[in-house]
Structures are given as structure tokens and as C-alpha cells.
C-alpha positions in Angstrom: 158.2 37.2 6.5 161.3 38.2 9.2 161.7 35.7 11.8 159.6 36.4 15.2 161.6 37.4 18.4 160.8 38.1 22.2 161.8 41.5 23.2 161.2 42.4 27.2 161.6 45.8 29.0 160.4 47.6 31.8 157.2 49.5 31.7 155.5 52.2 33.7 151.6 51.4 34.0 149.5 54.0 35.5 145.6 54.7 35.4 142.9 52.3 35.3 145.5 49.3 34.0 147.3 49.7 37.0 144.2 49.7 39.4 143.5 46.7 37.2 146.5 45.2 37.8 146.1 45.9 41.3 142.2 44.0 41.6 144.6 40.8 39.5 146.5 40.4 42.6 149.6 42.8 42.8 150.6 44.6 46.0 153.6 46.2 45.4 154.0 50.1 45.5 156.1 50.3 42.0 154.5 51.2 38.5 157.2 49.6 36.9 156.7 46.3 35.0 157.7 43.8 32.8 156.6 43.8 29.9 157.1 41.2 26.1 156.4 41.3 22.9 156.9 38.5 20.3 157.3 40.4 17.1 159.5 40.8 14.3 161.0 44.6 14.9 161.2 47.1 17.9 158.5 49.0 15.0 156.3 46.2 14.9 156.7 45.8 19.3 155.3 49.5 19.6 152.7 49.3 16.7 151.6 46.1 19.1 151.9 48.1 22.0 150.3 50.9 20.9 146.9 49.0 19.8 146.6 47.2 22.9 146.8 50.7 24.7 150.4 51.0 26.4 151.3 53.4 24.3 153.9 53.7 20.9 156.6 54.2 22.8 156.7 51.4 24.6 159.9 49.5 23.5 163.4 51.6 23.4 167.0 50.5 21.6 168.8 51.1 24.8 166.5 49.4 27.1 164.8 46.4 25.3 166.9 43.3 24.9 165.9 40.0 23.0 164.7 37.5 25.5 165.9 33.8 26.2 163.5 33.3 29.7 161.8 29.9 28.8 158.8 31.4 30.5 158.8 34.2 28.5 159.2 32.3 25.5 156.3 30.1 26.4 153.8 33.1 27.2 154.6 34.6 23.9 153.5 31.0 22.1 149.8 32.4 23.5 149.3 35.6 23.0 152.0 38.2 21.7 152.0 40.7 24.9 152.4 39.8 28.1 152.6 42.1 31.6 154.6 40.6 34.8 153.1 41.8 37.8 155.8 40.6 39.9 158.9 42.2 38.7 161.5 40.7 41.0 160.0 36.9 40.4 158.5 37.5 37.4 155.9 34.7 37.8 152.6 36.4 37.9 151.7 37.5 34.1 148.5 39.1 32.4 148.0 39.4 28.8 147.5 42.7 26.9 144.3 41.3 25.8 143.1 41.5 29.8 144.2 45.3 29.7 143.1 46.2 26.5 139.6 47.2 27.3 140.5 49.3 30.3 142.6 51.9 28.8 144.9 54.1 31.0 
């Protein structure tokens, strides 16, 4: 089995997982958020992604980078996707598992 890794990007969340988002706590007026993924590919990141309903897409070469955040790292020990809510402090998480019965 390939080693596990922590990839991070920026996401755009619309739809019912924002207004979801929104009920969690969040006030600011982007779409845009943080997203992880402990996994062993950018493949196996969207194949996650795309079952928890963020779409297949989710994860891209240029724009996804292998993460070293101790935070991130710890989050990723739970539960292998996590959404920050606060993208300039990055301190306020959900899990995938929260969104995935709202769909977008």
C-alpha cells in the first residue's frame, strides 16, 4: 500500500453545504475554502472527494500542494477530509462526513 499524504487546496462550496457552512458559524462573504485530504494520490483525493459530494475535481496538479500544517496533519489522523471555514486563520474545521448528507 503507497504511503498516505495530506494534500490541501482551495475549494469553492456553494448550495446547501455552503448555507451549511454558514448555520456552523461562518460569516464571511467568500465561497472559497480550505480544503484536505489524507490519501495516497491526487486520483485517490478526488475519488474521496467525489463520494463525500464535493465533486471529482476537486484536487488539481497546479494548485494542490502536500501539507506540513500540524493542524492539518492532526485533523487528517480523524477523519480523511476536512473543510476550514476560516480561510485566513484556518482554525475553524468541519469534516466531510458533516457535509456529506447535505449535498450541493
Amino acid at each position: 500500500m503507497k504511503n498516505k499524504k495530506v494534500l490541501g487546496t482551495d475549494v469553492s462550496i456553494g448550495g446547501r453545504m455552503l448555507d451549511y457552512i454558514r448555520e456552523r458559524g461562518y460569516t464571511g462573504t467568500h465561497n472559497q475554502f480550505r480544503i484536505i485530504c489524507k490519501c495516497t494520490s491526487l486520483y485517490d483525493a478526488n475519488k474521496k472527494c467525489s463520494a463525500a459530494g464535493l465533486g471529482d475535481k476537486v484536487f488539481v496538479q497546479r494548485y494542490t500542494s502536500e501539507t506540513g500544517n500540524k493542524i492539518e496533519l492532526e485533523l487528517a489522523e480523524k477523519e480523511d477530509i476536512w473543510i476550514g471555514t476560516d480561510k485566513y486563520h484556518g482554525n475553524v474545521w468541519i469534516s466531510a462526513s458533516e457535509l456529506r448528507d447535505i449535498g450541493g
